[in-house]
C-alpha positions as CSV (number, residue, x, y, z in Angstrom):
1,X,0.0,0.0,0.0
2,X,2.7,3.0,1.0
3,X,4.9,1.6,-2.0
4,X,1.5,2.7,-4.5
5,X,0.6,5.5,-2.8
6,X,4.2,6.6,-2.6
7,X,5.8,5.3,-5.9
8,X,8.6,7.7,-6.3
9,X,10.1,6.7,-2.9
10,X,12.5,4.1,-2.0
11,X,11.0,3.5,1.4
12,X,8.4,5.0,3.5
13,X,7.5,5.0,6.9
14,X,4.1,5.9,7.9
15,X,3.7,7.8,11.3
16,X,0.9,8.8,13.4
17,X,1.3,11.9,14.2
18,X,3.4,14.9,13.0
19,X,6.1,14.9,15.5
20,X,7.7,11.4,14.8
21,X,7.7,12.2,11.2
22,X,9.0,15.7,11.8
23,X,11.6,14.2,13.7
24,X,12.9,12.0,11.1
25,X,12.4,14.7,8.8
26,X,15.3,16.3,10.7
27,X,17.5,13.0,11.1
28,X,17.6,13.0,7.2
29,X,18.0,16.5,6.7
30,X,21.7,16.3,9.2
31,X,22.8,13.4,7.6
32,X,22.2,15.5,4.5
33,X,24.7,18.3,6.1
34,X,27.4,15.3,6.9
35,X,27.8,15.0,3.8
36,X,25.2,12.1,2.4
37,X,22.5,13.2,0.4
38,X,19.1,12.0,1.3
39,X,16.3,13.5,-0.5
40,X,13.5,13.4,2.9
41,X,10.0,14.8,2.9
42,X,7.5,14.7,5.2
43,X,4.0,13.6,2.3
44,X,0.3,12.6,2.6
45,X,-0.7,9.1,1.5
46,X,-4.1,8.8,-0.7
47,X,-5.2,7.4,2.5
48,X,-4.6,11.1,4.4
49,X,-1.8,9.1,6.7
50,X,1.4,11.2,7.4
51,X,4.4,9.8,5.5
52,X,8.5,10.1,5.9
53,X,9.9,9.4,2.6
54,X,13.7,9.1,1.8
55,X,15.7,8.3,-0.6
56,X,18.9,6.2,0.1
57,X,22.1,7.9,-0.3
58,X,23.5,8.1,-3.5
59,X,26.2,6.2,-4.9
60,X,29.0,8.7,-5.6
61,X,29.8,9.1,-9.8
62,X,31.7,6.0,-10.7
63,X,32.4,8.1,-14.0
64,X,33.6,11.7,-13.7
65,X,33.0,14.7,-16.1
66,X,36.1,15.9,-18.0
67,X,37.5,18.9,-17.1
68,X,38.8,19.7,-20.7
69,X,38.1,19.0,-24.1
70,X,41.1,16.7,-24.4
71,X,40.2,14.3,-21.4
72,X,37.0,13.3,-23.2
73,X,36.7,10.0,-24.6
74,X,33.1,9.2,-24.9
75,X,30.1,11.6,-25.0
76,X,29.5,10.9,-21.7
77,X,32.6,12.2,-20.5
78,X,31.4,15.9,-21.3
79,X,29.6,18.3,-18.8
80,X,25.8,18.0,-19.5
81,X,26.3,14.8,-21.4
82,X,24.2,11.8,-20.1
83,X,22.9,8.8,-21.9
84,X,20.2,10.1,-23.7
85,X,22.3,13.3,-25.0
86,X,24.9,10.6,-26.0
87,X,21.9,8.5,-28.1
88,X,20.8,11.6,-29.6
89,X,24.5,12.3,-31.0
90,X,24.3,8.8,-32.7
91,X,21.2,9.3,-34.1
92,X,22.9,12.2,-35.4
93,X,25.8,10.3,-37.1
94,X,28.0,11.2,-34.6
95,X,30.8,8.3,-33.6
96,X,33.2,10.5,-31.3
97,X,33.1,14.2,-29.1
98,X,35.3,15.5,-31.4
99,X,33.4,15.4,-34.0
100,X,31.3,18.1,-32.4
101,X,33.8,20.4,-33.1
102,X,33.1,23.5,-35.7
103,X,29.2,21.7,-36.4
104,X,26.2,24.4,-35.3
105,X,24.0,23.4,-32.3
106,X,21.3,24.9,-33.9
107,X,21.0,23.1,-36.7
108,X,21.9,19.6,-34.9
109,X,19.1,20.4,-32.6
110,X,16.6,21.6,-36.2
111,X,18.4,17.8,-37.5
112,X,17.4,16.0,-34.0
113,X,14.3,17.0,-34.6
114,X,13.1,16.2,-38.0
115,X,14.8,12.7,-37.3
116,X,12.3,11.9,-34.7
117,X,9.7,14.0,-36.3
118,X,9.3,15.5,-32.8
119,X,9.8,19.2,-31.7
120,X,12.3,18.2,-29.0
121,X,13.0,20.7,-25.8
122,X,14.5,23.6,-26.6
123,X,16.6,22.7,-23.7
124,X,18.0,19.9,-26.0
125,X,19.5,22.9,-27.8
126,X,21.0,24.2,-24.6
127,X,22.7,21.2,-24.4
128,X,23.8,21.0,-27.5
129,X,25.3,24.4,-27.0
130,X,27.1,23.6,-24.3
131,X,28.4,20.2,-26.1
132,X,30.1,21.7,-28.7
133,X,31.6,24.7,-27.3
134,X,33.1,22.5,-24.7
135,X,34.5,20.3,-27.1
136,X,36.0,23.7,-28.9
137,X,37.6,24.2,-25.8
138,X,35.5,26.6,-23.8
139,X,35.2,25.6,-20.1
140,X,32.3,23.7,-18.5
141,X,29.5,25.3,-17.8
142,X,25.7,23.9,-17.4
143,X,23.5,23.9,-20.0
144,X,21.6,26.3,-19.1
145,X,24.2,29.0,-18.8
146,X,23.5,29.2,-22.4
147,X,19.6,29.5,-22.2
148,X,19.9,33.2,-23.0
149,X,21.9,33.2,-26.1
150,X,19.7,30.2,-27.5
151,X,16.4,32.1,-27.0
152,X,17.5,35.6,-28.5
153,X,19.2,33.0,-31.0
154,X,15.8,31.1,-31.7
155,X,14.2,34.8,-31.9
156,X,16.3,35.9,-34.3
157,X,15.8,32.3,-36.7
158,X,12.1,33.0,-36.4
């Protein structure tokens, strides 16, 4: 029942009053401060029971982002770059990061698009940004450092 009516949590413990759950609340939140990041919220079941939900720690990043253009060896060694970005660059035609260098974001993003005859995220494009002009040796920076630039870019394409 409390894994339905909270699905997105990895474990649950239902309290009767708000004080027990408050206090694990605060448990979570200074193991949080140690150093261990636990995602905890106090949350109503569709039975109107007061909930503590947690997440588990997470594991640390068994595979680090590159620093500079020249440590990357896979997609996912770039800032931003997950496994979905990385899928996208191979629908792309993309085999390797440096092949990112010198192409337009834009038009990879206008490209991802009509291949999935979908109007992606624009935030794809953010990403796609930030991709690139990593790989030309600007320094990490998230995605949506370039947010700005893309819209007044999309503004002026329209």
């Amino acid at each position: 029942m409390v894994q339905d009516a909270l699905a997105t949590c990895q474990f649950a413990t239902i309290v009767g009053s708000v004080a027990p759950a408050e206090d694990e609340w605060h448990r979570a939140r200074r193991r949080r401060s140690t150093g261990v990041r636990v995602d905890a919220r106090l949350v109503y079941t569709c039975s109107g029971r007061l909930a503590f939900s947690a997440t588990p720690p997470l594991v640390p990043s068994r595979h680090p982002k590159a620093k500079h253009a020249r440590d990357v060896r896979s997609f996912t060694d770039m800032p931003n770059v997950g496994p979905a970005t990385a899928a996208d660059f191979a629908l792309l035609g993309f085999t390797a990061p440096n092949e990112l260098i010198g192409q337009d974001p834009y038009a990879l993003y206008e490209r991802l698009c009509a291949l999935t005859a979908t109007r992606q995220d624009p935030c794809v494009a953010d990403v796609f940004i930030a991709a690139v002009r990593f790989m030309e040796g600007a320094p990490p920076h998230a995605w949506w450092h370039y947010t700005a630039e893309r819209k007044r870019d999309f503004d002026l394409r329209s």
